[in-house]
PyMOL CGO cylinders between C-alpha atoms (Angstrom):
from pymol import cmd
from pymol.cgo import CYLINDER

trace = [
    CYLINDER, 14.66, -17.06, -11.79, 10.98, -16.01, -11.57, 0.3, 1, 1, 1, 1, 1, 1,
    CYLINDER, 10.98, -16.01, -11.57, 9.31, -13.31, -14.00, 0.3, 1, 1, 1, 1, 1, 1,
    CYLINDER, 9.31, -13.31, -14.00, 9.12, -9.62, -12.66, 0.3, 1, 1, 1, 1, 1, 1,
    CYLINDER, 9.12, -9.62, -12.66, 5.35, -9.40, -13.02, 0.3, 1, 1, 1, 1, 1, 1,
    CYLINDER, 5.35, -9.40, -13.02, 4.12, -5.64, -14.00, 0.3, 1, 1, 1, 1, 1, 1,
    CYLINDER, 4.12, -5.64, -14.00, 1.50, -4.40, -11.80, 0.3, 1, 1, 1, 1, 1, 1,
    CYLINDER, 1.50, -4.40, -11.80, -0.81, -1.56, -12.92, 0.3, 1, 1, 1, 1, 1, 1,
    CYLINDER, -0.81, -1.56, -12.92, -2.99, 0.05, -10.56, 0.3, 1, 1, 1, 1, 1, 1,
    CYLINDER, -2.99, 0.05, -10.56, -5.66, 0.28, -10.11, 0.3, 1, 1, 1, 1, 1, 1,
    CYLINDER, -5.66, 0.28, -10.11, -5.77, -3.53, -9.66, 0.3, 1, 1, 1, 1, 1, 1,
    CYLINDER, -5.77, -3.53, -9.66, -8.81, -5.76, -10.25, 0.3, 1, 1, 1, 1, 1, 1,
    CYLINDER, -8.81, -5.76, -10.25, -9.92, -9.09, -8.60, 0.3, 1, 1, 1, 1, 1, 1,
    CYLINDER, -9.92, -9.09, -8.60, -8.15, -11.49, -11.18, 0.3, 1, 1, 1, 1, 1, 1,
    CYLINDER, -8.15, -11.49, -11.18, -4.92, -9.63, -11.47, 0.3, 1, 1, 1, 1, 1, 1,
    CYLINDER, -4.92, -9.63, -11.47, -5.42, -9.80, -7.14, 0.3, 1, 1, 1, 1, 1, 1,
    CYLINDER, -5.42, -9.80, -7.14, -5.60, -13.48, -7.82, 0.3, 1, 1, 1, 1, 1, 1,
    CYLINDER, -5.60, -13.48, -7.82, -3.01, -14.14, -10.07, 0.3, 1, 1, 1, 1, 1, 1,
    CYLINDER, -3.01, -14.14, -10.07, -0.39, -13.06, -7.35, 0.3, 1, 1, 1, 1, 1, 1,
    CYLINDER, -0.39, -13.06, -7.35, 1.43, -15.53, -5.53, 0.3, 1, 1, 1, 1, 1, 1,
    CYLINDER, 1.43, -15.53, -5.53, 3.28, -15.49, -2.16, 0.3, 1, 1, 1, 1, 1, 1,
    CYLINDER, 3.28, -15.49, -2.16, 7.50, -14.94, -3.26, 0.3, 1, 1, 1, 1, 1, 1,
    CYLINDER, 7.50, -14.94, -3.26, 6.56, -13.21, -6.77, 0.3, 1, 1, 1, 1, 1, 1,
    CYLINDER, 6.56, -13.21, -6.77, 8.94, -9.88, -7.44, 0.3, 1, 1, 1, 1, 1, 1,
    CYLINDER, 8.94, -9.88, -7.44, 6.65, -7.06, -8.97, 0.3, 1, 1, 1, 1, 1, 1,
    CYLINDER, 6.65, -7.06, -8.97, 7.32, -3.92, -10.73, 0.3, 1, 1, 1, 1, 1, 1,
    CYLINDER, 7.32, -3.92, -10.73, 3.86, -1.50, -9.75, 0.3, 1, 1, 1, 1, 1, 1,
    CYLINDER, 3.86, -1.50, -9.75, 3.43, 1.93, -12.55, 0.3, 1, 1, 1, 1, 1, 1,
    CYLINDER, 3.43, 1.93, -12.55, 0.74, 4.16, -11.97, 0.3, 1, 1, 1, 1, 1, 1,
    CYLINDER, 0.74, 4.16, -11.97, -1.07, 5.95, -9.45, 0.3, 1, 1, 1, 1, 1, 1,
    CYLINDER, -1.07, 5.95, -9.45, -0.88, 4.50, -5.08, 0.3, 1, 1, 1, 1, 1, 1,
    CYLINDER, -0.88, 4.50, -5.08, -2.26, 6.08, -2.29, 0.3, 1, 1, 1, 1, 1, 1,
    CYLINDER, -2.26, 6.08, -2.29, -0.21, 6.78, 0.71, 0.3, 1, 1, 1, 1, 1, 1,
    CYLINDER, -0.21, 6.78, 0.71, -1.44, 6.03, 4.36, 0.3, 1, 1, 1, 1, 1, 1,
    CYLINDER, -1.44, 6.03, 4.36, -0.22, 6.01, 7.57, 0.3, 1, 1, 1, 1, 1, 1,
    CYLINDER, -0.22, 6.01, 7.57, -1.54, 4.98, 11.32, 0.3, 1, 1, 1, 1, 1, 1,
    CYLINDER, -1.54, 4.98, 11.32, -3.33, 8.58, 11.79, 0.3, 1, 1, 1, 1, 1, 1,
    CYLINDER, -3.33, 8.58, 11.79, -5.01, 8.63, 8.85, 0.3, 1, 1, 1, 1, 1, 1,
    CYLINDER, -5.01, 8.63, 8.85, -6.12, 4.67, 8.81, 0.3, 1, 1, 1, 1, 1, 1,
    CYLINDER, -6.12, 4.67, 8.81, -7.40, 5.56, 12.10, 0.3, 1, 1, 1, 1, 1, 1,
    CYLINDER, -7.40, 5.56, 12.10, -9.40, 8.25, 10.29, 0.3, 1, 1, 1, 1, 1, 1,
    CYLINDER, -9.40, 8.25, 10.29, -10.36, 6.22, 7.65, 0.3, 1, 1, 1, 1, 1, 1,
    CYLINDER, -10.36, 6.22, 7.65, -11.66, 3.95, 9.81, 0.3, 1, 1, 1, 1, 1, 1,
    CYLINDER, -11.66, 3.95, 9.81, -13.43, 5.97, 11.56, 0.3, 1, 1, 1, 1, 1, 1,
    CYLINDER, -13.43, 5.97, 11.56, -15.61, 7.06, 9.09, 0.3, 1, 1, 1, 1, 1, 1,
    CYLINDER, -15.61, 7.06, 9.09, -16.16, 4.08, 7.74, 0.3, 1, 1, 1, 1, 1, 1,
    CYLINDER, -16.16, 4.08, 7.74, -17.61, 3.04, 11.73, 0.3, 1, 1, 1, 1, 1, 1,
    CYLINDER, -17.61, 3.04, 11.73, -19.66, 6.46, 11.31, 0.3, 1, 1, 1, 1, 1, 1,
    CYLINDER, -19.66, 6.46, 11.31, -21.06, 5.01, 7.86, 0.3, 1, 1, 1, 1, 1, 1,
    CYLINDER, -21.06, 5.01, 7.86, -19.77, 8.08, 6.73, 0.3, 1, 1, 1, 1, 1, 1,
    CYLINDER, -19.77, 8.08, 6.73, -18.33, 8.79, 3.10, 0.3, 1, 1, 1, 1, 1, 1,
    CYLINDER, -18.33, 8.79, 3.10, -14.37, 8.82, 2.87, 0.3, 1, 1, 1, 1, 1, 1,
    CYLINDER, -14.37, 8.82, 2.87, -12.51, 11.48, 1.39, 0.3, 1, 1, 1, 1, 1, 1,
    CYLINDER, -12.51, 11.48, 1.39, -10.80, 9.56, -1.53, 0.3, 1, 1, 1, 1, 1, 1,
    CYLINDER, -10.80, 9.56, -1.53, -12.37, 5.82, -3.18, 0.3, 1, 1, 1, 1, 1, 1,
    CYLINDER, -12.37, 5.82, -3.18, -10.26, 2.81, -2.27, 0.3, 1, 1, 1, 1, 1, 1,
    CYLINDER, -10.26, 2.81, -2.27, -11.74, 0.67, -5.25, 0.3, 1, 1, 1, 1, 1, 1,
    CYLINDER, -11.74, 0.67, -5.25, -8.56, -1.26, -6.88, 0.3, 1, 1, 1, 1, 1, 1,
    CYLINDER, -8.56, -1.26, -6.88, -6.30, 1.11, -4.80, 0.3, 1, 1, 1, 1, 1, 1,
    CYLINDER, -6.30, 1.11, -4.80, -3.23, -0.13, -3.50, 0.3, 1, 1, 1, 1, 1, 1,
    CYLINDER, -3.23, -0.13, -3.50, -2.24, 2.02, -0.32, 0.3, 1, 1, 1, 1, 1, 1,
    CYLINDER, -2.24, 2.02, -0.32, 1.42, 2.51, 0.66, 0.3, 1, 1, 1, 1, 1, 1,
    CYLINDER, 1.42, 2.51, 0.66, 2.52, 2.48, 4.39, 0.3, 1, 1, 1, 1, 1, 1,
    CYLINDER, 2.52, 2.48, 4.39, 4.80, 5.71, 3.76, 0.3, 1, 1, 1, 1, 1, 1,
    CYLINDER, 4.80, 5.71, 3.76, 5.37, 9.03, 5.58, 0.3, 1, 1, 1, 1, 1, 1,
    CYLINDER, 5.37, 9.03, 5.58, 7.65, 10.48, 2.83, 0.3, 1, 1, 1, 1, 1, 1,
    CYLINDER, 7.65, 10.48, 2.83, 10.38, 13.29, 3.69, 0.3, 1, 1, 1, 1, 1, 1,
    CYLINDER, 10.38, 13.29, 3.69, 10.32, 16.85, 1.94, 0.3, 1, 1, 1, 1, 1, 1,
    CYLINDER, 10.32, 16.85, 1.94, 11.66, 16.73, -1.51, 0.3, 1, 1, 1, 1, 1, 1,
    CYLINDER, 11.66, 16.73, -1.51, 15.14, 18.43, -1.76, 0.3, 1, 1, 1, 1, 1, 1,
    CYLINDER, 15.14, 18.43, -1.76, 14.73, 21.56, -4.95, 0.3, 1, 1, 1, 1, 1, 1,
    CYLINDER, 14.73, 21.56, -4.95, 13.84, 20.17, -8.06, 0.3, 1, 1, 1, 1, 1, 1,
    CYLINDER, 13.84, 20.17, -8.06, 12.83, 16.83, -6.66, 0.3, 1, 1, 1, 1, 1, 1,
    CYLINDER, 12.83, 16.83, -6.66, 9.37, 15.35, -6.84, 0.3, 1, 1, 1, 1, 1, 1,
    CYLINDER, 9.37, 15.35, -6.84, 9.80, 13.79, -3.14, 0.3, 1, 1, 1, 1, 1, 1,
    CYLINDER, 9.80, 13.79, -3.14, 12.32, 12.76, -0.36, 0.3, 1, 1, 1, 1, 1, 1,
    CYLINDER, 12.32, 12.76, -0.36, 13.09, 9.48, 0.65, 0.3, 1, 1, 1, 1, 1, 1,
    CYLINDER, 13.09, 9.48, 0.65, 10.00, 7.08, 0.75, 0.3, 1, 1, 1, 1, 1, 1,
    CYLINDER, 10.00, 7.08, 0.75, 10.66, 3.82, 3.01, 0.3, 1, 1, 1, 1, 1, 1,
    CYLINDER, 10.66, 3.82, 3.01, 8.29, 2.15, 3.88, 0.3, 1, 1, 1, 1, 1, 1,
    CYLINDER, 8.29, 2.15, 3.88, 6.65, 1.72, 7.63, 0.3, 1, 1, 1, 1, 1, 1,
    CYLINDER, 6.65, 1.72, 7.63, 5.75, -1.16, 9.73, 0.3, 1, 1, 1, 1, 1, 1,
    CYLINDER, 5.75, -1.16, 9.73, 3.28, -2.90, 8.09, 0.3, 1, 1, 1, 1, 1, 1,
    CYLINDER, 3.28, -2.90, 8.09, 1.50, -4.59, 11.45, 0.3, 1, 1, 1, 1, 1, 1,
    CYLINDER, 1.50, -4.59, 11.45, 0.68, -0.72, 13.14, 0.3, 1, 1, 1, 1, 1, 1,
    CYLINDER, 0.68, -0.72, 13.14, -2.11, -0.94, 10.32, 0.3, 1, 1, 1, 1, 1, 1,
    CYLINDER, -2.11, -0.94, 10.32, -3.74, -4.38, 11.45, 0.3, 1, 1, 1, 1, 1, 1,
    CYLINDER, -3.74, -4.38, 11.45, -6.75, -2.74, 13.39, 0.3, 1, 1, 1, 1, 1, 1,
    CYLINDER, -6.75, -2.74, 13.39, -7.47, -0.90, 10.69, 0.3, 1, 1, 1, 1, 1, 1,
    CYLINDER, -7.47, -0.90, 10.69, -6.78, -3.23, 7.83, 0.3, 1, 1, 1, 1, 1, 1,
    CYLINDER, -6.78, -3.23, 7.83, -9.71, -5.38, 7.14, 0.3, 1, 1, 1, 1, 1, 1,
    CYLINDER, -9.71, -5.38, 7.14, -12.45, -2.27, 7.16, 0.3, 1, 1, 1, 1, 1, 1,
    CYLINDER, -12.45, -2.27, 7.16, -10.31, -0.97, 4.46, 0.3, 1, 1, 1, 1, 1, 1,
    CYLINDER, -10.31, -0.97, 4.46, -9.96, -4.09, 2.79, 0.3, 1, 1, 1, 1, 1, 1,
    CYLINDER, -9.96, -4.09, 2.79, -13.81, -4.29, 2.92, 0.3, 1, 1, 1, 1, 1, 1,
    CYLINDER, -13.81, -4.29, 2.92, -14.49, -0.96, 1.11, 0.3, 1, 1, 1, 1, 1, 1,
    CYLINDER, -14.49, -0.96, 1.11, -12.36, -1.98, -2.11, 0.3, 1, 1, 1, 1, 1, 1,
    CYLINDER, -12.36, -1.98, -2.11, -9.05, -1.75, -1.17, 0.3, 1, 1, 1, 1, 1, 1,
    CYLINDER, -9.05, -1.75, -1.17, -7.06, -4.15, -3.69, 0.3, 1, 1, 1, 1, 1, 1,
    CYLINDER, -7.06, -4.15, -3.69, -3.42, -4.30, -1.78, 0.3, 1, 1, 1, 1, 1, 1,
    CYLINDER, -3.42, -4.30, -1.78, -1.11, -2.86, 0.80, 0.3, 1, 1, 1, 1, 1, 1,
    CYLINDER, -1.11, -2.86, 0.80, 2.85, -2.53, 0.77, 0.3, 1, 1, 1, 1, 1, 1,
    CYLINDER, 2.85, -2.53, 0.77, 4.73, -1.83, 4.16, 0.3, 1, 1, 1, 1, 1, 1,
    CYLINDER, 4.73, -1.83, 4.16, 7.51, -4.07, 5.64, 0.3, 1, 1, 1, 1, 1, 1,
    CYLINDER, 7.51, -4.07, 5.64, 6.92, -7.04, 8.07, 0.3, 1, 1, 1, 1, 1, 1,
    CYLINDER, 6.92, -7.04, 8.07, 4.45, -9.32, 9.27, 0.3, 1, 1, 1, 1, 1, 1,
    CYLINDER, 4.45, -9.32, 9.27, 0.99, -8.60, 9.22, 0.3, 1, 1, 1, 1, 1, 1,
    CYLINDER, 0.99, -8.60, 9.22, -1.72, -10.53, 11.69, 0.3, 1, 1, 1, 1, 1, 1,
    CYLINDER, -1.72, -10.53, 11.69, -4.02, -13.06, 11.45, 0.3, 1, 1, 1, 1, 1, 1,
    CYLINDER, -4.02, -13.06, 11.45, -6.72, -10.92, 11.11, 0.3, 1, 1, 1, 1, 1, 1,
    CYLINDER, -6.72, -10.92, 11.11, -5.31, -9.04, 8.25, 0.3, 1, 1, 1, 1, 1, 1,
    CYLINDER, -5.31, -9.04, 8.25, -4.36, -12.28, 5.89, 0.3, 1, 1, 1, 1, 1, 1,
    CYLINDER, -4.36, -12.28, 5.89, -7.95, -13.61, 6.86, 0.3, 1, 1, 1, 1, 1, 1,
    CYLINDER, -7.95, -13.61, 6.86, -9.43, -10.33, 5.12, 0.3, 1, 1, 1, 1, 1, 1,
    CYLINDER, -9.43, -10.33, 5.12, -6.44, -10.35, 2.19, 0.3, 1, 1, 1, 1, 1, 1,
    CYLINDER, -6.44, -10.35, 2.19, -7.98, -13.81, 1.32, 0.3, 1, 1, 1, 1, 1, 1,
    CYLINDER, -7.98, -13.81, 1.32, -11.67, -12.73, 2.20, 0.3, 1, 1, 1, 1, 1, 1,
    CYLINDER, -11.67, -12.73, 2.20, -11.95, -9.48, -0.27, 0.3, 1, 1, 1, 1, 1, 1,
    CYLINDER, -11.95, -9.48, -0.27, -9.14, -11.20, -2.97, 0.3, 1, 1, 1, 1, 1, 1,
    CYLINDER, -9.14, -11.20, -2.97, -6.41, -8.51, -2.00, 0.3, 1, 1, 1, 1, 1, 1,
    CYLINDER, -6.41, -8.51, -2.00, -2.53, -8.69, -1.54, 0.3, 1, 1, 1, 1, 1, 1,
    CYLINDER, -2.53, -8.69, -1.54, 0.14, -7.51, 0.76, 0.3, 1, 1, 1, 1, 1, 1,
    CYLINDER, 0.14, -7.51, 0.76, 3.32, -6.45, -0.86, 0.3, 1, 1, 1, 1, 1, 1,
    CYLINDER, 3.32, -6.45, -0.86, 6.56, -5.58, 0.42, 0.3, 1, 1, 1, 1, 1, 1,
    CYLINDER, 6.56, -5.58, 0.42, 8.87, -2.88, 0.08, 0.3, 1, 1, 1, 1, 1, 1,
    CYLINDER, 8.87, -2.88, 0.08, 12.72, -2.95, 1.00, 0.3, 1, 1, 1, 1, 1, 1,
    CYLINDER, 12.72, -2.95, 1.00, 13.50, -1.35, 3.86, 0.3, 1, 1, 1, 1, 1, 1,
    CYLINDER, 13.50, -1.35, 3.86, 16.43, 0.72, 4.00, 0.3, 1, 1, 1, 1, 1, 1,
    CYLINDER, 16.43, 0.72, 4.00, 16.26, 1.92, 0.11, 0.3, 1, 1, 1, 1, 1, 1,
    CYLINDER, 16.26, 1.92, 0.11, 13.91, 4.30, 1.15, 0.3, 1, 1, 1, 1, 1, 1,
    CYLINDER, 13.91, 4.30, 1.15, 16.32, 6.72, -0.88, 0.3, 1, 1, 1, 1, 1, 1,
    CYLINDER, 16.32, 6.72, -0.88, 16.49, 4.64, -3.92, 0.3, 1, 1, 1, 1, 1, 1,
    CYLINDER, 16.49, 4.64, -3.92, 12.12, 3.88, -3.69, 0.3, 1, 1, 1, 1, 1, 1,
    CYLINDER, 12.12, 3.88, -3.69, 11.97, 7.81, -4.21, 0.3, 1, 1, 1, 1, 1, 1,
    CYLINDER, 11.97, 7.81, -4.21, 13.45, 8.04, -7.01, 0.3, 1, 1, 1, 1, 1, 1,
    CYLINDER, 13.45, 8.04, -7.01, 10.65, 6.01, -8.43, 0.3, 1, 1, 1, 1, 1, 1,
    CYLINDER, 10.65, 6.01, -8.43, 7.83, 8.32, -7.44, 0.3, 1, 1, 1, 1, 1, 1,
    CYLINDER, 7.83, 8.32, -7.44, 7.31, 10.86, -10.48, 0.3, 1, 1, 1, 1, 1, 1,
    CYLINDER, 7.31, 10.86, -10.48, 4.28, 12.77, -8.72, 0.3, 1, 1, 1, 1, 1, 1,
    CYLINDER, 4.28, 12.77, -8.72, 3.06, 13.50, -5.11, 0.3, 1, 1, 1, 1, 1, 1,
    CYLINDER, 3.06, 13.50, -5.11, -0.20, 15.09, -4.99, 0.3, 1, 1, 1, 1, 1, 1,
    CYLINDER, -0.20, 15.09, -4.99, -2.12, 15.26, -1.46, 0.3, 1, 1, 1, 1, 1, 1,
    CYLINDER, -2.12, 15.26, -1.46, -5.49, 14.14, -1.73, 0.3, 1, 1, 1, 1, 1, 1,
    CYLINDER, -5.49, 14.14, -1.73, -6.66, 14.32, 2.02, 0.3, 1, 1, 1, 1, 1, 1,
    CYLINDER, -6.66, 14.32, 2.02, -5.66, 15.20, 5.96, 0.3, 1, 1, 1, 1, 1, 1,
    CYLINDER, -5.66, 15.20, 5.96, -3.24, 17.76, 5.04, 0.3, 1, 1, 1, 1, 1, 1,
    CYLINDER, -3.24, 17.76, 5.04, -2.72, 18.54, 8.56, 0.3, 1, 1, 1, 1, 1, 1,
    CYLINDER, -2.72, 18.54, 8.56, -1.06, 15.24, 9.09, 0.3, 1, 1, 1, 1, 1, 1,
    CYLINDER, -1.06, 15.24, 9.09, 2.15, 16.87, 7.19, 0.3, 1, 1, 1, 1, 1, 1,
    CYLINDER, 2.15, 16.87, 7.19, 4.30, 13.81, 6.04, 0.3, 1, 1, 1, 1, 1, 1,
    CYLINDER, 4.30, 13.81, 6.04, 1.38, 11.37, 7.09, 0.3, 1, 1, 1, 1, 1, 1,
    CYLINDER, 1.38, 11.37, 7.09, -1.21, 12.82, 4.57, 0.3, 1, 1, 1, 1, 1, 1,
    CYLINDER, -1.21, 12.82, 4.57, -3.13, 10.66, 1.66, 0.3, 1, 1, 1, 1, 1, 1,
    CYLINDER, -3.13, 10.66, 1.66, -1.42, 11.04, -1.16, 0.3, 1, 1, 1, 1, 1, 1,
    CYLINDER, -1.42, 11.04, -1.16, -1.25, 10.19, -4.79, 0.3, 1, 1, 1, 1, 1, 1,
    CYLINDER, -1.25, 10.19, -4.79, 2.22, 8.93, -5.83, 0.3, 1, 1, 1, 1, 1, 1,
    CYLINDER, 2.22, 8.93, -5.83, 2.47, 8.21, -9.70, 0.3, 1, 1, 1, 1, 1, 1,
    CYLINDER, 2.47, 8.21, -9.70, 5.28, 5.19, -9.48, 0.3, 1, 1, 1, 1, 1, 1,
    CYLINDER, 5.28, 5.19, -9.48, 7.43, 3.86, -12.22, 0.3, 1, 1, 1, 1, 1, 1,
    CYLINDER, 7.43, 3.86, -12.22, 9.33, 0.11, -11.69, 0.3, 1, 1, 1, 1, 1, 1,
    CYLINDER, 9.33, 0.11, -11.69, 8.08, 0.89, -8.13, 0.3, 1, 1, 1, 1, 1, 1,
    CYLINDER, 8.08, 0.89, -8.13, 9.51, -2.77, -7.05, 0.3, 1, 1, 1, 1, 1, 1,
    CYLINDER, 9.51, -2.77, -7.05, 8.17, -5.12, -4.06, 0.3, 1, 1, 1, 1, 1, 1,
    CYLINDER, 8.17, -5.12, -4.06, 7.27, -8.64, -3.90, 0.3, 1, 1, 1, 1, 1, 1,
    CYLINDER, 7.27, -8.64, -3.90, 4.18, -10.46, -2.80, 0.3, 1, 1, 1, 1, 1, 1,
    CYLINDER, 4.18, -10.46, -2.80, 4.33, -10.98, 0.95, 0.3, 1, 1, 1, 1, 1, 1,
    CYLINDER, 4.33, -10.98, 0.95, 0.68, -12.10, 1.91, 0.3, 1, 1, 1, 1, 1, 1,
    CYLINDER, 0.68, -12.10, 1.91, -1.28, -13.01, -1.28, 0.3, 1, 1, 1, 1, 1, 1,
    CYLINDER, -1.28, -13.01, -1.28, -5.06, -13.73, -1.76, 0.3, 1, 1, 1, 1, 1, 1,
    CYLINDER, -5.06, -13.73, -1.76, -4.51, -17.74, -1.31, 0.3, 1, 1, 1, 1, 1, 1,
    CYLINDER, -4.51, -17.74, -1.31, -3.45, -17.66, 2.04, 0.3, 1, 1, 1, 1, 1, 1,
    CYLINDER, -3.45, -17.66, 2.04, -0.13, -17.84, 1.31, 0.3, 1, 1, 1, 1, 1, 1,
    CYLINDER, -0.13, -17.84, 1.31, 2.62, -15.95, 2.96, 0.3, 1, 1, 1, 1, 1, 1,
    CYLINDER, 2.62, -15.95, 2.96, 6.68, -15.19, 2.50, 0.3, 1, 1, 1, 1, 1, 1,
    CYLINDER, 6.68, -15.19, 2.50, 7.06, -15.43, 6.02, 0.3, 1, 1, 1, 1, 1, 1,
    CYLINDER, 7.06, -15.43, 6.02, 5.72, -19.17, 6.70, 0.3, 1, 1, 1, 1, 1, 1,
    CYLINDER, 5.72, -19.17, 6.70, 2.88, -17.68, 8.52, 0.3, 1, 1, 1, 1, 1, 1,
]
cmd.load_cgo(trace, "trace")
């Protein structure tokens, strides 16, 4: 059985690189959380030349729209979206820093193009657990687009957050494609 490799964001180019296709990961520390709305947002100002409203240097953002916490709880369940509703939006993001994305499913050809282009990394979550992937989350702070209620950019603090390499920065993919 492979190593569980520790991932510690935020990431640089040659822990990016040393990330291959199949490999089980354990991320602690600090991920953003985006969904479509605010990727479209992001985006947007990034077409406007425009400055965006939280750095995506090393970041790794999670495709999440996370229920409301039940009392005493940091956060509700966190499962994570589909992966390709990102795709237009993907490779701008990638461009501006962005070190790695976790969703579920396949992503296009566009998107591993630019995950091999800027040295970044698609991981994937299980769906399903999105329970059990909560109870790794031990902050939630929103960071930007409020208004977007569950949707929001957030700061999760994640411990043994667990995933595995999907796309990586060789070309290289889980799914044969």
């Amino acid at each position: 059985m492979a190593k569980v490799v520790q991932l510690r964001p935020p990431l640089d180019e040659q822990a990016v690189r040393s990330l291959h296709a199949g490999q089980a990961v354990l991320i602690s520390g600090p991920l953003l959380t985006a969904r479509d709305a605010a990727h479209k947002r992001l985006y947007d100002l990034l077409q406007a030349g425009q400055e965006l409203p939280v750095s995506l240097a090393g970041e790794l953002i999670y495709f999440v729209g996370p229920t409301p916490p039940r009392p005493g709880k940091v956060i509700g369940s966190a499962g994570p979206t589909t992966s390709s509703r990102m795709d237009a939006y993907s490779p701008a993001l990638l461009a501006a820093g962005l070190r790695g994305m976790i969703g579920k499913g396949y992503r296009g050809p566009q998107v591993r193009e630019a995950l091999v282009k800027y040295a970044a990394v698609h991981l994937a979550a299980p769906g399903g657990l999105g329970a059990l992937l909560g109870t790794k989350i031990t902050n939630s702070e929103i960071l930007a687009y409020e208004d977007l209620g569950p949707e929001a950019i957030r700061r999760l603090m994640v411990k043994d957050f667990p995933a595995i390499v999907a796309y990586d920065a060789h070309g290289k993919s889980i799914y044969g494609r």
